[in-house]
C-alpha positions in Angstrom: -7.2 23.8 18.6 -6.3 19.9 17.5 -4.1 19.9 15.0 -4.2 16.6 12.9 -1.7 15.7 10.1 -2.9 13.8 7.8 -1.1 11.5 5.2 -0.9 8.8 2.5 -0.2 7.9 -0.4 -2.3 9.1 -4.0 -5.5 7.6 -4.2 -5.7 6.3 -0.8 -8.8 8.9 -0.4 -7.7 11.3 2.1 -10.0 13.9 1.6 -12.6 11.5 1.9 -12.0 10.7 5.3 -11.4 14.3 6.0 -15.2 15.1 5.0 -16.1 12.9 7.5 -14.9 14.8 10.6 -15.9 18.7 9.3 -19.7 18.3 10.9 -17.8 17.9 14.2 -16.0 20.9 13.6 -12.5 19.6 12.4 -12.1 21.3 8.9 -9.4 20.6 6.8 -6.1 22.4 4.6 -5.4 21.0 1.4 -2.0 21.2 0.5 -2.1 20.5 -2.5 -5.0 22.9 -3.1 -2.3 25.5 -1.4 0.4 24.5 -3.9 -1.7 24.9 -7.0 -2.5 28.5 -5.6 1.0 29.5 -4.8 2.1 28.6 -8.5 -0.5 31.3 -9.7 1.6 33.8 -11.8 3.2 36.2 -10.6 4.9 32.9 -8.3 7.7 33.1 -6.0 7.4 29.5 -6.0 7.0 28.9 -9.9 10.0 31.4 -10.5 12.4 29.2 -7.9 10.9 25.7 -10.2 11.7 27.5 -13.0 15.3 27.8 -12.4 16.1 24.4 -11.1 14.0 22.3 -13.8 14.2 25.1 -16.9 11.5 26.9 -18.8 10.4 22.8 -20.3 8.1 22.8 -17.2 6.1 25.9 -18.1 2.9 26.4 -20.4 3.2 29.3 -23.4 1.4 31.5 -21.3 4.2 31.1 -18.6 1.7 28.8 -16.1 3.1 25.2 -14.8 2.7 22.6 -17.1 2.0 20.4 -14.6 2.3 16.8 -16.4 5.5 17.8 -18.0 7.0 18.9 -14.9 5.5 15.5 -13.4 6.9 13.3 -16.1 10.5 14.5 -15.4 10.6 14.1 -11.6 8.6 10.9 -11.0 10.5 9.0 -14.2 12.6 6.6 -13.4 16.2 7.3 -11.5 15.0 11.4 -11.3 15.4 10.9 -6.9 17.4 13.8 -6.8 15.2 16.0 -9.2 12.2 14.7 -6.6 14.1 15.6 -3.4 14.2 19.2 -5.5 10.6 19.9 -6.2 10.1 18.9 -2.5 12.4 21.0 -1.1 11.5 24.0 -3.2 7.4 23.5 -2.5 7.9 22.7 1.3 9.1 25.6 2.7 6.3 28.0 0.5 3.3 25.4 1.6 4.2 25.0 4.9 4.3 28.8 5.5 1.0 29.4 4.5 -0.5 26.2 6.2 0.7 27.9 9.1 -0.9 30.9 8.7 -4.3 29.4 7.5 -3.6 27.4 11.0 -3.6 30.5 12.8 -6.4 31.8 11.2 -8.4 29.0 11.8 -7.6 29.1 15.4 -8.7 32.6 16.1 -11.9 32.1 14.7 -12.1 28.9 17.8 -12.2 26.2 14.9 -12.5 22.6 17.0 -10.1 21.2 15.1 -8.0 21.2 11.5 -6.6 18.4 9.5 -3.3 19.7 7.8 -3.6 17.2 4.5 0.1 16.9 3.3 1.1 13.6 1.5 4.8 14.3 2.5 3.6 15.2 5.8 6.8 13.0 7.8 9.2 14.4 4.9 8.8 17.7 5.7 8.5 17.4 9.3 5.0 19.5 9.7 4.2 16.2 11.5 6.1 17.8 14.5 4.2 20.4 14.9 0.5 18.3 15.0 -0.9 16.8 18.2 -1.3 14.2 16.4 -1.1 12.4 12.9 -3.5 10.0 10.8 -2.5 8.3 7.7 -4.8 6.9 5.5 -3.8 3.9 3.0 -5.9 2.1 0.4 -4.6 -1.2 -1.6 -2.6 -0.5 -4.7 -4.9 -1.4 -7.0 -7.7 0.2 -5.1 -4.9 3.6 -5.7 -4.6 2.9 -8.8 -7.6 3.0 -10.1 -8.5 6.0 -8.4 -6.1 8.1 -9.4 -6.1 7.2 -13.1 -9.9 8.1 -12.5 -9.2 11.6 -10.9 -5.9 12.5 -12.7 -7.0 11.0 -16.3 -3.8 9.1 -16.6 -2.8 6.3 -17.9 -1.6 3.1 -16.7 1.6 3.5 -17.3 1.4 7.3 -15.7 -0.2 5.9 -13.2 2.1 3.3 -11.7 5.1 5.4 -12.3 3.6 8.1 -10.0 2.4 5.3 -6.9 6.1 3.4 -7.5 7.5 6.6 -6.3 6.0 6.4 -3.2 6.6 5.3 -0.3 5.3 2.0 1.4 2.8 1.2 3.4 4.7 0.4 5.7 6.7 4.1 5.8 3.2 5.2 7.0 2.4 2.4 9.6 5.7 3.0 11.5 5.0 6.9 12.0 1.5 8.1 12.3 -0.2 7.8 15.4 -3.4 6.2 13.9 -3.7 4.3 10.7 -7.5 4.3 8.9 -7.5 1.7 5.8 -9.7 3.2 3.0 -10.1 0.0 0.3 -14.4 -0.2 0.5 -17.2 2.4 1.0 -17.6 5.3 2.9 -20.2 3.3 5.3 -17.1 1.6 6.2 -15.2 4.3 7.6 -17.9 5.3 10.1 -16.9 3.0 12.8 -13.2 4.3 12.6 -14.7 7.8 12.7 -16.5 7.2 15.7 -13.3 6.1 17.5 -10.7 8.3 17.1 -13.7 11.2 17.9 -14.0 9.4 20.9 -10.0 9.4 21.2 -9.6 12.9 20.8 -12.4 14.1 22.6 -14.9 15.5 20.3 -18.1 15.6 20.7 -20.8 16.6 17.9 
């Protein structure tokens, strides 16, 4: 089975591009879907957030409160509270992309695109055949995710000025695909790296 990681930044529309491979058999993992899930109470994960950022980050009914735990760790000068939540969430994700990975191989899936933002930061890239990272302007970003997240400006650009560059992306993964227009657009793109990889519909 192909396995493709695939990164960018918010709002560059990676799970757009990702719908465009499953009808030739390359399904994806969200892992971010995967995170939400493994913060479910009774949470491993939520308990070991708990303790480094303190009970501020929870709800009353003891679920994340995921915009308070947000505004701490993308504010300003909070790189070392970041570095935290990463190191904490990676190892839980990653272990259960792995098994879904598995899963999806015994069942003779074509192909799976493992969608991790910090795909090169937690070094899941190394075990993909291959990476794609997907980038999108930064206003083009910015609008989207004020859109999807219902932020606000202000929210908004303090999350996308915490990550990284373009650039960051460009220098690592194997193929870029740059997402700023419609999803027409992409088809050509597509079609090549099917081509590239050997998949056939």
């Amino acid at each position: 089975m192909l396995t493709i990681g695939l990164t960018g930044p918010s709002g560059a529309g990676k799970g757009t591009v990702a719908s465009l491979f499953a009808p030739y058999g390359i399904l994806s993992i969200d892992t971010d879907k995967v995170y939400h899930d493994l913060l479910i109470p009774p949470s491993s994960c939520l308990d070991e957030l708990t303790t480094r950022f303190g009970p501020k980050i929870l709800n009353p009914d003891g679920t994340l409160d995921r915009k308070a735990l947000a505004s701490h760790v993308f504010a300003k000068g909070n790189e070392e509270e970041l570095a935290d939540l990463n190191r904490i969430t990676h190892a839980f994700v990653l272990d259960v992309t792995r098994s879904i990975c598995r899963e999806l191989e015994a069942k003779g899936c074509v192909g799976v695109f493992v969608d991790a933002p910090l795909l090169f930061e937690s070094g899941f890239d190394t075990e993909c055949h291959t990476t794609l990272a997907v980038l999108a302007d930064p206003d083009v970003r910015l609008a989207r995710i004020m859109a999807r997240d219902s932020l606000t400006l202000s929210q908004a650009q303090a999350r996308l000025s915490a990550q990284k560059p373009d650039g960051y992306y460009v220098e690592r993964a194997a193929h870029v695909i740059y997402n700023n227009s419609t999803t027409e657009a992409l088809f050509p793109e597509i079609q090549r790296l099917l081509t590239l990889w050997g998949v056939t519909s």
